[in-house]
MARKOLSE-581202 format. One record per residue (C-alpha): x, y, z; residue in three letters; residue number from 0. Coordinates in steps of 0.1 Angstrom, whole numbers, plus 2048, in hexadecimal, padded with zeros to 3 digits. Layout:
<pts>
[pt [X; Y; Z]; ALA; NUM]
...
</pts>
This chain:
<pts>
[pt [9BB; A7F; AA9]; UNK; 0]
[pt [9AC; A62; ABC]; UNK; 1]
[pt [98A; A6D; AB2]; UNK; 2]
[pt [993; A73; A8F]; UNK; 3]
[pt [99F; A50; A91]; UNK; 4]
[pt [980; A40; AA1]; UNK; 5]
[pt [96A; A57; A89]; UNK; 6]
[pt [97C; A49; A69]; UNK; 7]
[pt [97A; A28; A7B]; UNK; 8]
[pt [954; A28; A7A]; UNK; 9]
[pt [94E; A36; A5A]; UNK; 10]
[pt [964; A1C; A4A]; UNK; 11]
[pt [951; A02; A5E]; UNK; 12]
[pt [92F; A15; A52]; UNK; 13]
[pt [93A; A11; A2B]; UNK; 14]
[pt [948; 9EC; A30]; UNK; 15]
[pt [922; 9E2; A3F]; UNK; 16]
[pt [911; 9FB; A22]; UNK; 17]
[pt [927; 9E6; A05]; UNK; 18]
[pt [922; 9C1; A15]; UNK; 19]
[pt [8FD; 9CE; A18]; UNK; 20]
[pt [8FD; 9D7; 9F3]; UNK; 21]
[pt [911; 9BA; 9EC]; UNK; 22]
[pt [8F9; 9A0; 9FA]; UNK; 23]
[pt [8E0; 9B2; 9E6]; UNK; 24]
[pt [8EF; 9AB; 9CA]; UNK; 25]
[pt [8FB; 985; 9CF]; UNK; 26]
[pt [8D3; 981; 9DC]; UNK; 27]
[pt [8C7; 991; 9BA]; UNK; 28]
[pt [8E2; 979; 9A7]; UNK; 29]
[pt [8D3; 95A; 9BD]; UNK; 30]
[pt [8AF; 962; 9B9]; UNK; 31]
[pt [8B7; 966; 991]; UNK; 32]
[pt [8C9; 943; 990]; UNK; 33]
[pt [8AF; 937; 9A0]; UNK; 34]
[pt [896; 943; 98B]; UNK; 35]
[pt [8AC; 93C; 96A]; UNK; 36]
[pt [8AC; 912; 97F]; UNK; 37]
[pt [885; 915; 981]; UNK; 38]
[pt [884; 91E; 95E]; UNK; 39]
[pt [89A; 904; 94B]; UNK; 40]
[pt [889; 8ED; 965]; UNK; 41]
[pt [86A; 8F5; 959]; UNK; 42]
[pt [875; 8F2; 936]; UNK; 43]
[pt [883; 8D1; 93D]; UNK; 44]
[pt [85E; 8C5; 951]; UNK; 45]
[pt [84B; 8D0; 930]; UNK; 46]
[pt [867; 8C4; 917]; UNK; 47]
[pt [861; 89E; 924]; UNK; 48]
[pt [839; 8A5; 92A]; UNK; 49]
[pt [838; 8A8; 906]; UNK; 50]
[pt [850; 88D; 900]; UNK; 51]
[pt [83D; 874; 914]; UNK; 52]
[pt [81D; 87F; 903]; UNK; 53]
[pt [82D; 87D; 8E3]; UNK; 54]
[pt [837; 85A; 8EB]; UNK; 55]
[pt [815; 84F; 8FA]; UNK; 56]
[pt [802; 85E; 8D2]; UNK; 57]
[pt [817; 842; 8BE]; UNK; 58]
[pt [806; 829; 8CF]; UNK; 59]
[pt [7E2; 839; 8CC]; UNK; 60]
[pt [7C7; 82A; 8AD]; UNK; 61]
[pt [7BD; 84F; 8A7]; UNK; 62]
[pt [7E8; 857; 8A5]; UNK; 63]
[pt [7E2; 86C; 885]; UNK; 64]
[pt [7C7; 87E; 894]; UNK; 65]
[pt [7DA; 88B; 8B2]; UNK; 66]
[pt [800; 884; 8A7]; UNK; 67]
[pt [804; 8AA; 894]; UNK; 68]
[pt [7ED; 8BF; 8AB]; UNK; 69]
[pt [804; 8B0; 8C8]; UNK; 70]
[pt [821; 8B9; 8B8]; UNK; 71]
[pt [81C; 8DC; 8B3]; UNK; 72]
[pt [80A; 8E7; 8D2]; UNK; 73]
[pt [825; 8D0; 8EA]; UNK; 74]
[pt [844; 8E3; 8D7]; UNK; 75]
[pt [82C; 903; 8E0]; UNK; 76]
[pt [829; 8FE; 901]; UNK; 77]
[pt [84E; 8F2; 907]; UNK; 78]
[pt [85E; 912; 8F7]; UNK; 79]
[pt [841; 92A; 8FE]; UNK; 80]
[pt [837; 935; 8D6]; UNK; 81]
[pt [816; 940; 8D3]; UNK; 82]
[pt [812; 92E; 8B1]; UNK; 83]
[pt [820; 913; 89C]; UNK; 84]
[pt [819; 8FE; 87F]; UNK; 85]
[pt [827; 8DA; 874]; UNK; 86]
[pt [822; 8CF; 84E]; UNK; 87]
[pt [828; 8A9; 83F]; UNK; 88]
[pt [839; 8A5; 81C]; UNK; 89]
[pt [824; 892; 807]; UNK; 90]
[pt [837; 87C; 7F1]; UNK; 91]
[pt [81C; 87A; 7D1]; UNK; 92]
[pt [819; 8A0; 7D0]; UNK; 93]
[pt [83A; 8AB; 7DC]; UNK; 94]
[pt [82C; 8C6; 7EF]; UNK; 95]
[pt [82E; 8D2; 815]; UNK; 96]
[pt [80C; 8CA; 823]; UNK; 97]
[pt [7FF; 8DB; 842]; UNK; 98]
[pt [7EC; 8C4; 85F]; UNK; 99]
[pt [7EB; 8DA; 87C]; UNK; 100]
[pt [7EE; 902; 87B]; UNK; 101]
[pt [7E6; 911; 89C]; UNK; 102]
[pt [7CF; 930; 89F]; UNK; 103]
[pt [7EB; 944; 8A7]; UNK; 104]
[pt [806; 93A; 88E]; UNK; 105]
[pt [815; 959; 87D]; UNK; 106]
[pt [810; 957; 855]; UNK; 107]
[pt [830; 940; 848]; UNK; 108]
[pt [826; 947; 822]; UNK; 109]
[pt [814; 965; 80D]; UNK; 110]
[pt [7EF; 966; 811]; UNK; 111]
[pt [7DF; 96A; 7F2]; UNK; 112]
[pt [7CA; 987; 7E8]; UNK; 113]
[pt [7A9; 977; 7E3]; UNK; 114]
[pt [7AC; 969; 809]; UNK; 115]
[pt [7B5; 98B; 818]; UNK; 116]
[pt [798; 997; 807]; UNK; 117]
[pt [784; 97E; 819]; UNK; 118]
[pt [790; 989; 836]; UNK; 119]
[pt [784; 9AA; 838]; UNK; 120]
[pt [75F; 997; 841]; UNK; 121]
[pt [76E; 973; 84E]; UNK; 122]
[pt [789; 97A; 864]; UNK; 123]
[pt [790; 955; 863]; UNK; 124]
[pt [796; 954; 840]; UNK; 125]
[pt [7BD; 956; 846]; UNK; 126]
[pt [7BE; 93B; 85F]; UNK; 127]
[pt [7AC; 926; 84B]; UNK; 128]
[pt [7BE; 92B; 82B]; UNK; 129]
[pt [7DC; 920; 83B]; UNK; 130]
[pt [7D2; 904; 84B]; UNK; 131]
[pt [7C9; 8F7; 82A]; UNK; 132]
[pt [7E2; 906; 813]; UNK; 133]
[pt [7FF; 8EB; 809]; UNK; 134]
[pt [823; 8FB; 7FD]; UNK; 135]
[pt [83E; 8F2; 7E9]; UNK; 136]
[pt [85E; 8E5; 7F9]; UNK; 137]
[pt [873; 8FB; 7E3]; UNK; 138]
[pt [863; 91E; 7EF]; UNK; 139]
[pt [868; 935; 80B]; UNK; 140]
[pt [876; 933; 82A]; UNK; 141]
[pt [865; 913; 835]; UNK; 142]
[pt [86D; 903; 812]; UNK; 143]
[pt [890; 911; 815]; UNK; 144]
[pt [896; 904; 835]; UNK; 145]
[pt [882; 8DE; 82D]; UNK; 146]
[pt [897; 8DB; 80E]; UNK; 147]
[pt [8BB; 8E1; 823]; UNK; 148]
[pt [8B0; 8CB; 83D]; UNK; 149]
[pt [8BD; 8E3; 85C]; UNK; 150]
[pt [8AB; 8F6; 877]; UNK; 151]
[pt [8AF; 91B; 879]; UNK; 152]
[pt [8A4; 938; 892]; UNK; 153]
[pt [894; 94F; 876]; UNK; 154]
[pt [89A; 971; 889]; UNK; 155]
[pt [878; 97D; 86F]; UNK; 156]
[pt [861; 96D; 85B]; UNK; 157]
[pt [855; 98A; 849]; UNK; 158]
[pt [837; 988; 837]; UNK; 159]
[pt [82E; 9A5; 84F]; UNK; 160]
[pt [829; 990; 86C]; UNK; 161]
[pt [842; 99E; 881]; UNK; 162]
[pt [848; 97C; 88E]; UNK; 163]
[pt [86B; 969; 896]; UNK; 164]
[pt [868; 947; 88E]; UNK; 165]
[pt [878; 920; 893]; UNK; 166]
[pt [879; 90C; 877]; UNK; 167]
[pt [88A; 8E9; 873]; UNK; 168]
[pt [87E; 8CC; 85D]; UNK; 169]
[pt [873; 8AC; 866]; UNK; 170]
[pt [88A; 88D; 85D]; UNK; 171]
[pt [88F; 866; 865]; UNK; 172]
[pt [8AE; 85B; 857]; UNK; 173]
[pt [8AA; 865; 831]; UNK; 174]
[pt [886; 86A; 831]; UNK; 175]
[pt [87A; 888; 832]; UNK; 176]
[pt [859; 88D; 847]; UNK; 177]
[pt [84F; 8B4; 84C]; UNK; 178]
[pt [856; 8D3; 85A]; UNK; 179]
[pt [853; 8DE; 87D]; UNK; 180]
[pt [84E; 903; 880]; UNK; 181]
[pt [84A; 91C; 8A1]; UNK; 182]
[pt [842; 942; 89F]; UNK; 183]
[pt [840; 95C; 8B9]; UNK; 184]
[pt [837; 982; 8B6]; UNK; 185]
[pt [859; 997; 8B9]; UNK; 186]
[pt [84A; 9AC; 8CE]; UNK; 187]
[pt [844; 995; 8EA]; UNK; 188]
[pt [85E; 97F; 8E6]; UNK; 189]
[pt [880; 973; 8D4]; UNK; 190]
[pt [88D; 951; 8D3]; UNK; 191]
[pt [8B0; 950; 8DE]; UNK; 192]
[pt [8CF; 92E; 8DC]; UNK; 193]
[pt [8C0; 921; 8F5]; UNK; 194]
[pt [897; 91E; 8E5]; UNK; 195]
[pt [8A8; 912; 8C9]; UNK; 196]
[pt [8BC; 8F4; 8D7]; UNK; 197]
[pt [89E; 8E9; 8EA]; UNK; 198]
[pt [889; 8EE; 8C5]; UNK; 199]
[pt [8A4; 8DB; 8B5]; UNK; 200]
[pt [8A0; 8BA; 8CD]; UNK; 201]
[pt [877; 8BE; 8CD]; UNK; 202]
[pt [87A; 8BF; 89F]; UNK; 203]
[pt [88A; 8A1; 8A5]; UNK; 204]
[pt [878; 88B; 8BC]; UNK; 205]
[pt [85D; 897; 8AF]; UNK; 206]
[pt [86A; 886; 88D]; UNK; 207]
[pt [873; 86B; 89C]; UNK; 208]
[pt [84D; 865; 8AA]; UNK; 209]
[pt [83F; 86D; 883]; UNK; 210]
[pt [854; 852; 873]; UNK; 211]
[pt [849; 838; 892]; UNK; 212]
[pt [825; 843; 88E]; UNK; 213]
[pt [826; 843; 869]; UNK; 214]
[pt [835; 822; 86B]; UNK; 215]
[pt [81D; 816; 884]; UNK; 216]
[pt [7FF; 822; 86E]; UNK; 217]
[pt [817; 80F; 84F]; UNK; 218]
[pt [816; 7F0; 861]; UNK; 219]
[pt [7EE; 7F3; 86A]; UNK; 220]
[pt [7E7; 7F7; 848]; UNK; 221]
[pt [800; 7D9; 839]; UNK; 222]
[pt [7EB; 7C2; 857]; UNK; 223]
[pt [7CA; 7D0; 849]; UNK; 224]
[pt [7D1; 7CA; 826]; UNK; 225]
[pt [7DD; 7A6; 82C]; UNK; 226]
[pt [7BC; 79E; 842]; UNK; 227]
[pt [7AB; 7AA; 81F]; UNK; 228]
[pt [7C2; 792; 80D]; UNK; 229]
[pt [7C0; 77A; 824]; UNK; 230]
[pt [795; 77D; 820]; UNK; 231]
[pt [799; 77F; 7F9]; UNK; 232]
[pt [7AD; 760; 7FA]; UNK; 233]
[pt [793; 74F; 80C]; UNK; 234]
[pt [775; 75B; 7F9]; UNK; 235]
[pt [788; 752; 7D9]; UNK; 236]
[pt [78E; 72D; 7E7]; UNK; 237]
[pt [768; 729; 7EE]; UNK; 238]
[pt [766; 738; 7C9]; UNK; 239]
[pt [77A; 716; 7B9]; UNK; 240]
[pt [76B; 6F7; 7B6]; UNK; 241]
[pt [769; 6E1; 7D2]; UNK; 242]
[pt [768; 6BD; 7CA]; UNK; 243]
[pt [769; 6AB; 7A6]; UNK; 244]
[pt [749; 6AC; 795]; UNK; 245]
[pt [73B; 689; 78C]; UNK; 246]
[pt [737; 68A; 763]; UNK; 247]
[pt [726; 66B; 752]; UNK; 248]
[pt [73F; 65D; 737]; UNK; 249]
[pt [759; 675; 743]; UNK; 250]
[pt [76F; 67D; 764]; UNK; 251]
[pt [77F; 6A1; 768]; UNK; 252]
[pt [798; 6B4; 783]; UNK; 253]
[pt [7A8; 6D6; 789]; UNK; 254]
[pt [7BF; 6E7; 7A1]; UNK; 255]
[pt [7C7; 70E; 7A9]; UNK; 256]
[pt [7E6; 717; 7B9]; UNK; 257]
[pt [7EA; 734; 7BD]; UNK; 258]
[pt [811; 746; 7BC]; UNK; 259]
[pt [806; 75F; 7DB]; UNK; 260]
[pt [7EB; 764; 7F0]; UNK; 261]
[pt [7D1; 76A; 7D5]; UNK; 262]
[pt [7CE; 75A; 7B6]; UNK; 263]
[pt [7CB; 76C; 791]; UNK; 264]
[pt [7C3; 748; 781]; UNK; 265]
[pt [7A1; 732; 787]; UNK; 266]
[pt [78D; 718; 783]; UNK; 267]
[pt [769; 70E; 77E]; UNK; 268]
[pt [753; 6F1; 779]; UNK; 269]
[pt [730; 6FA; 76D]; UNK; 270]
[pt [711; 6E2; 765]; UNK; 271]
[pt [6FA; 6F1; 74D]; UNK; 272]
[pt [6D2; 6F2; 74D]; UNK; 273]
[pt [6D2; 6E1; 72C]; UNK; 274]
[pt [6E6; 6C4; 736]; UNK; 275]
[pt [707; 6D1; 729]; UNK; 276]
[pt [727; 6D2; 746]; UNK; 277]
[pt [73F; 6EF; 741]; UNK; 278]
[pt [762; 6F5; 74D]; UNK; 279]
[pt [778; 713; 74C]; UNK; 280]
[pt [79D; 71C; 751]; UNK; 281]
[pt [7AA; 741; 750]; UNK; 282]
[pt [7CD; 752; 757]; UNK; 283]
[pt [7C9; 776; 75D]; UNK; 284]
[pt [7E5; 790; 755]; UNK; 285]
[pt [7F2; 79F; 778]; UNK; 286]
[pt [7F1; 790; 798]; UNK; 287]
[pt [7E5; 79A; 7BB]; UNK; 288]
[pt [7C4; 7AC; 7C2]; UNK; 289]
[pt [7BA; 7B7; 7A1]; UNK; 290]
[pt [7BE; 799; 78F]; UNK; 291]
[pt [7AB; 786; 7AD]; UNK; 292]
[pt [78F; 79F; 7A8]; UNK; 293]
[pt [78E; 798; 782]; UNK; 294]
[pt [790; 772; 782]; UNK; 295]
[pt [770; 779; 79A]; UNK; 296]
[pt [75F; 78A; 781]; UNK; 297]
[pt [768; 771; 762]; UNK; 298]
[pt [756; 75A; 77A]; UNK; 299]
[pt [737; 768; 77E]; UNK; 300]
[pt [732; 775; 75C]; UNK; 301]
[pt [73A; 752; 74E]; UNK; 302]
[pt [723; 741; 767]; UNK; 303]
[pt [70C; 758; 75B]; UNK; 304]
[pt [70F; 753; 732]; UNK; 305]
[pt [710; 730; 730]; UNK; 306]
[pt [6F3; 725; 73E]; UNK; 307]
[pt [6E6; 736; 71F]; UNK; 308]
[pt [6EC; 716; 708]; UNK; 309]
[pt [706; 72E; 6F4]; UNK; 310]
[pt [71F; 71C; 6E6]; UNK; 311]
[pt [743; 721; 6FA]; UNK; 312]
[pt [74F; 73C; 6DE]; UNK; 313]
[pt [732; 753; 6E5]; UNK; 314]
[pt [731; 74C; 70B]; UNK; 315]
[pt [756; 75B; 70E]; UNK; 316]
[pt [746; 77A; 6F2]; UNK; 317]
[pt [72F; 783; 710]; UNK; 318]
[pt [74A; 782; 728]; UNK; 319]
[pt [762; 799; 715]; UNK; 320]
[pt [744; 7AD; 70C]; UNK; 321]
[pt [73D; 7B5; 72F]; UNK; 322]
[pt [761; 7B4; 73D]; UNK; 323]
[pt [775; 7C5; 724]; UNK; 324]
[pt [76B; 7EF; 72B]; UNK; 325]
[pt [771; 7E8; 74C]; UNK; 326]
[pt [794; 7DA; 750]; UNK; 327]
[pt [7B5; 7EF; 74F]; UNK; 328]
[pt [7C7; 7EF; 72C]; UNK; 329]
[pt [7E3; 7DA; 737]; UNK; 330]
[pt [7CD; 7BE; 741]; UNK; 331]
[pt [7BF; 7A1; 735]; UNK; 332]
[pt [7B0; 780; 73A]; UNK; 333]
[pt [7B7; 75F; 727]; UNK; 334]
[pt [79F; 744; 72B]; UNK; 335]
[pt [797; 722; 71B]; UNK; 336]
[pt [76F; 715; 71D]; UNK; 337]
[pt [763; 6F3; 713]; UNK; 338]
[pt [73F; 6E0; 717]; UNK; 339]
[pt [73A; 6BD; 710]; UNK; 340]
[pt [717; 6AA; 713]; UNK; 341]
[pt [71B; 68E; 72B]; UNK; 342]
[pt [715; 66C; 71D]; UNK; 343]
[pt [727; 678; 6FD]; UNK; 344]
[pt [74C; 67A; 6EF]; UNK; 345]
[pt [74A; 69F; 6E1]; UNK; 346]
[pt [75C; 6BB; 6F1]; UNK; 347]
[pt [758; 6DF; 6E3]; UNK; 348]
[pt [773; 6FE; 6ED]; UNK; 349]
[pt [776; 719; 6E8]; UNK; 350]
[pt [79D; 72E; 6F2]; UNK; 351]
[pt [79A; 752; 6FB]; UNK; 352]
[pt [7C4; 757; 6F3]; UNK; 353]
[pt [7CE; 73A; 70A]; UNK; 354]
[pt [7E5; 71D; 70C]; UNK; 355]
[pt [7D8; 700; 6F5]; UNK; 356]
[pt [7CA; 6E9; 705]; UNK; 357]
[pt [7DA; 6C4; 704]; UNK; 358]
[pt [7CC; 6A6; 6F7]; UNK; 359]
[pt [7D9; 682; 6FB]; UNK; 360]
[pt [7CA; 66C; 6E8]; UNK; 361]
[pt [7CA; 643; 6FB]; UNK; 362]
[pt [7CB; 633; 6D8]; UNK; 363]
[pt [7EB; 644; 6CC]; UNK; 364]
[pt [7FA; 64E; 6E9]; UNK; 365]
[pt [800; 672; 6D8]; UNK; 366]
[pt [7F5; 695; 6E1]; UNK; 367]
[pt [7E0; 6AE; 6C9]; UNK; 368]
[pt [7E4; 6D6; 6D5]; UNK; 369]
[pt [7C5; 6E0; 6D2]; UNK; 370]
[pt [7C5; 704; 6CB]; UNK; 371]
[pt [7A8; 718; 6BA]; UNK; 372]
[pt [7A9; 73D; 6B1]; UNK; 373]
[pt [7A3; 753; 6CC]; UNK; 374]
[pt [7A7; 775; 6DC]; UNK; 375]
[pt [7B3; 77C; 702]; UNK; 376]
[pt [793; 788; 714]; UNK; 377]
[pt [798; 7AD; 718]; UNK; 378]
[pt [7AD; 7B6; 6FD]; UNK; 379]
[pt [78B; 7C1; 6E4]; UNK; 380]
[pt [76E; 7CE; 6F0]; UNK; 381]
[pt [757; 7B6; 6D9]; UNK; 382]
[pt [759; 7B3; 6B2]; UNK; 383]
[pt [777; 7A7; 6AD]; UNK; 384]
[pt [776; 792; 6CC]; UNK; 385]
[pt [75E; 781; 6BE]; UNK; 386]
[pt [76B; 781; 69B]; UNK; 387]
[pt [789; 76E; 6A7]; UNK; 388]
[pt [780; 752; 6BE]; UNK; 389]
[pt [76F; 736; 6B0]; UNK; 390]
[pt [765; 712; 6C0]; UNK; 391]
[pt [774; 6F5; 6B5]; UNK; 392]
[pt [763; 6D3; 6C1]; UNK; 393]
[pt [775; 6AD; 6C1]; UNK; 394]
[pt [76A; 68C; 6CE]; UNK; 395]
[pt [77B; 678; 6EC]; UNK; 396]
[pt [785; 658; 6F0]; UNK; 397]
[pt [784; 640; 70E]; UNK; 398]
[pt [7A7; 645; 71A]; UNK; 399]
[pt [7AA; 665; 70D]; UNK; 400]
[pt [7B6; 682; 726]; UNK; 401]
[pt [7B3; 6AC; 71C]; UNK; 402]
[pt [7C9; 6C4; 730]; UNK; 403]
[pt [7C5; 6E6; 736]; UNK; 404]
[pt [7E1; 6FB; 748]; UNK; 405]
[pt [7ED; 724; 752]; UNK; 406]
[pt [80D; 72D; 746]; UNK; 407]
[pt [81A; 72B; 76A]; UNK; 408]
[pt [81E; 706; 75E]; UNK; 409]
[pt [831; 70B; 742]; UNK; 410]
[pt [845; 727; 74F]; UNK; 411]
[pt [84E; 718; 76D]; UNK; 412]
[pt [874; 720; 772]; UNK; 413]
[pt [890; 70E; 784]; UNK; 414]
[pt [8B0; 718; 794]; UNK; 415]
[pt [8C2; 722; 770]; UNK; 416]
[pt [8A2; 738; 766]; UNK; 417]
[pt [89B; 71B; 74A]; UNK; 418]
[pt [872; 717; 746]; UNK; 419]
[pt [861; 6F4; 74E]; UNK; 420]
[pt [855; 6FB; 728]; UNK; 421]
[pt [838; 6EE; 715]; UNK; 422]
[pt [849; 6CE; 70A]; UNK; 423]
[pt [84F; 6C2; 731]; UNK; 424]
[pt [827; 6CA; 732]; UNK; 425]
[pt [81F; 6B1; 714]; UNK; 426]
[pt [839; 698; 71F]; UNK; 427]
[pt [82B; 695; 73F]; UNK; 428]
[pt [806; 693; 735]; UNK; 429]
[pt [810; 674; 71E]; UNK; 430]
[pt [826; 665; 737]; UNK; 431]
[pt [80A; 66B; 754]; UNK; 432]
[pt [7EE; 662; 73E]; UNK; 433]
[pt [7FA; 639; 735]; UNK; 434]
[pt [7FE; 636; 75D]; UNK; 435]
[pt [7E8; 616; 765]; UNK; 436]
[pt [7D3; 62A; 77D]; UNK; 437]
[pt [7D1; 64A; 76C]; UNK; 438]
[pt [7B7; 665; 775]; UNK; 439]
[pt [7B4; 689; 777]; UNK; 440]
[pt [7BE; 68F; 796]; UNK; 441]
[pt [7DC; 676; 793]; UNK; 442]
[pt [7E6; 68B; 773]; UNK; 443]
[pt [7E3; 6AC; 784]; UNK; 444]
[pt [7F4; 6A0; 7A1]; UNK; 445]
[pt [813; 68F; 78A]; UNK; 446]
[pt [816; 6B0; 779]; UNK; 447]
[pt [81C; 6C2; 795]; UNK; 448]
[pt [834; 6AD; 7A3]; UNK; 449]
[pt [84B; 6AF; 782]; UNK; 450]
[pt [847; 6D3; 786]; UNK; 451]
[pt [852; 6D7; 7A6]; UNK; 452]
[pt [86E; 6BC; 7A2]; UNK; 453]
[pt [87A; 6D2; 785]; UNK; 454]
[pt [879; 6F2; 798]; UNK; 455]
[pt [888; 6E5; 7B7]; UNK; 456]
[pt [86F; 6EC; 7C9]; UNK; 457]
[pt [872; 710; 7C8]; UNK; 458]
[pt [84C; 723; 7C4]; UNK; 459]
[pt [841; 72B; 7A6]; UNK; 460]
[pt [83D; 751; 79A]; UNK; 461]
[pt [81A; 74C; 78B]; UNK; 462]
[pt [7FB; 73E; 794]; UNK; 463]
[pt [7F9; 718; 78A]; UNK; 464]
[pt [7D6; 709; 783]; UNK; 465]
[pt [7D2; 6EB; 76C]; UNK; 466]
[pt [7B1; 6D5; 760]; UNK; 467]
[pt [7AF; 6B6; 753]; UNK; 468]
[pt [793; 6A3; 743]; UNK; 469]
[pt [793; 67B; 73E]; UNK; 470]
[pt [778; 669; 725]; UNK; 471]
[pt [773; 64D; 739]; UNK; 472]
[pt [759; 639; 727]; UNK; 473]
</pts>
């Protein structure tokens, strides 16, 4: 009995050390697995802010576009180890899903058409190439589907007969909508599971978050770019004005541009002619901004360029429409007012190409005549009926006597009701200005401008504001 006892004894002690043997096994096998499962999300986590921190370091690079997309992709690659993906922009004008960076690996995300798998048969690139090229509509597909609801999935197949599982989610910032973000992986060597797709979810969004700050960063370069052009136009267009008041025998004369922004769609210019004549010119063209500073350029030069000719102001602003008018938009035009005298005389000739009339107080009677000849804005014909229309008219001055040219942002000056300065306030002001005991050109300009500004309170005016005025001073 004793030795049955001490036998059953030791085999009970054999099986307790054979099950703690198997048992600390098992717990090793469950440690070394959590370990490994640590080293993995670890891993995960090292390459997750990798490809954060380069992320963060391409907003800041010149080249940003260049790198921005290819980074994208091949980070959210190498963090959730696909062997392809894909990222495509929306593009606002053409409403469509464009792609910027495929990777040679990517499964196909939309049908391939027949012509291109026929080109494959010699060019086994063809397919690659066609879609890295080939834009889609945001209302098609899987990736359209998924762009248009604006929320990731794990697509378990992509079809297509890729045999590829796939993660999709769009690319947003607040309510715009940037792209689409896309990850594939064969089924056969892989399948996403929750936890690929969390981690996808948080790179599609930083990710968006780094396209909005590089878009806005490339925004921002471009606004300082275009206002450095501005900025240069403004200048040149300065140097372009007149820059002191010519000296006219028997007459004196003034102008002033200012212009409502940066660049100015109204000018001025001052022109002695090689037969003796002097010319002056005022213009007001429709629009504002770049455009209408690049047409008031040309108006200048093609004037400059006509009147030396010893035409008569009429047929000076014919050549100028001539030229000018094929190559303006439809909606534009340009008015413009041209007179030459002969120094030493009292005649004035004009000519009015659809502008204001011109103003004309006389010293003897203290009363203004409009003068106002026929004429066509400068852009509106191409030539015959131009030409048809305006006419010169020509008038003596007086000692004493004062002629005003003005743009309507003058007149149309506004205060804080919305009433306009109005042409009356103009010819009151002239009259009132011109009996002054020291009264000159510039005074006149200068006088106008301040009854302007007193009637608008000071608030800028919408339009450009250039005036001349001419005095007959012996």
């Amino acid at each position: 009995m004793t030795t049955f006892l001490l036998i059953l004894l030791v085999l009970l002690m054999a099986a307790a050390v054979f099950y703690l043997a198997r048992l600390s096994r098992s717990q090793k096998r469950q440690l070394t697995d959590l370990r490994a499962e640590e080293e993995a999300i670890v891993a995960e986590e090292r390459r997750l802010f990798g490809f954060l921190h380069e992320l963060g370091e391409a907003i800041w690079r010149e080249d940003q576009q260049l790198v921005m997309h290819r980074l994208i992709v091949e980070g959210a690659m190498r963090v959730t180890q696909s062997t392809g993906g894909a990222i495509y922009t929306y593009d606002v004008p053409t409403k469509r899903l464009v792609p910027r960076h495929f990777s040679e690996f990517c499964a196909a995300l939309h049908a391939v058409p027949d012509t291109v798998r026929m080109q494959a048969k010699e060019n086994p690139g063809a397919v690659l190439s066609f879609f890295r090229r080939a834009d889609i509509s945001p209302e098609e597909g899987v990736l359209g589907r998924i762009f248009s609801a604006q929320k990731s999935e794990l697509v378990p197949d992509l079809g297509l007969e890729s045999g590829a599982t796939a993660l999709v989610g769009p690319l947003s910032f607040g309510s715009r909508r940037l792209g689409i973000l896309v990850l594939t992986a064969s089924k056969d060597a892989r399948r996403f599971n929750a936890n690929d797709f969390e981690v996808f979810s948080s790179i599609a969004e930083q990710s968006a978050v780094a396209l909005a700050n590089a878009l806005a960063q490339q925004e921002a370069a471009r606004a300082r770019a275009d206002q450095r052009e501005i900025d240069t136009a403004g200048e040149i267009q300065k140097v372009l004005l007149p820059d002191r008041d010519p000296q006219i025998e028997g007459f004196a004369i003034a102008g002033k541009n200012i212009p409502a922004r940066r660049l100015s769609g109204d000018y001025f210019d001052f022109m002695p002619l090689p037969d003796g004549r002097f010319g002056a010119v005022i213009a007001d063209v429709s629009g504002k901004g770049m455009p209408a500073a690049l047409i008031t350029v040309m108006c200048r030069s093609l004037l400059r360029s006509a009147a030396p000719a010893g035409a008569s102001p009429s047929a000076a602003l014919g050549v100028v429409n001539r030229a000018i008018a094929p190559d303006i938009k439809e909606d534009m035009f340009i008015t413009m007012t041209y007179f030459t005298l002969r120094p030493g005389t009292s005649s004035v000739t004009l000519a009015r190409a659809g502008h204001n009339a011109a103003l004309l107080w006389r010293y003897a009677s203290g009363k203004i005549e409009a003068i106002h000849p026929p004429g066509l804005g400068v852009g509106i014909d191409t030539g015959a009926v131009f030409e048809r229309v305006t006419k010169d008219t020509a008038f003596d001055m007086q000692p004493g006597d004062f002629l005003l040219l003005y743009t309507d942002g003058v007149n149309e000056a506004e205060n804080a009701q919305g009433e306009e300065f109005g042409d009356e306030r103009v010819q009151n002001a002239l009259a009132r200005l011109a009996v002054a005991s020291k009264a000159a050109p510039r005074s006149i300009i200068d006088g106008i401008l301040e009854e302007v500004t007193a009637f608008t309170g000071g608030k800028r005016s919408h339009d450009d504001i250039t005036l001349i005025v001419l005095q007959k001073t012996a």
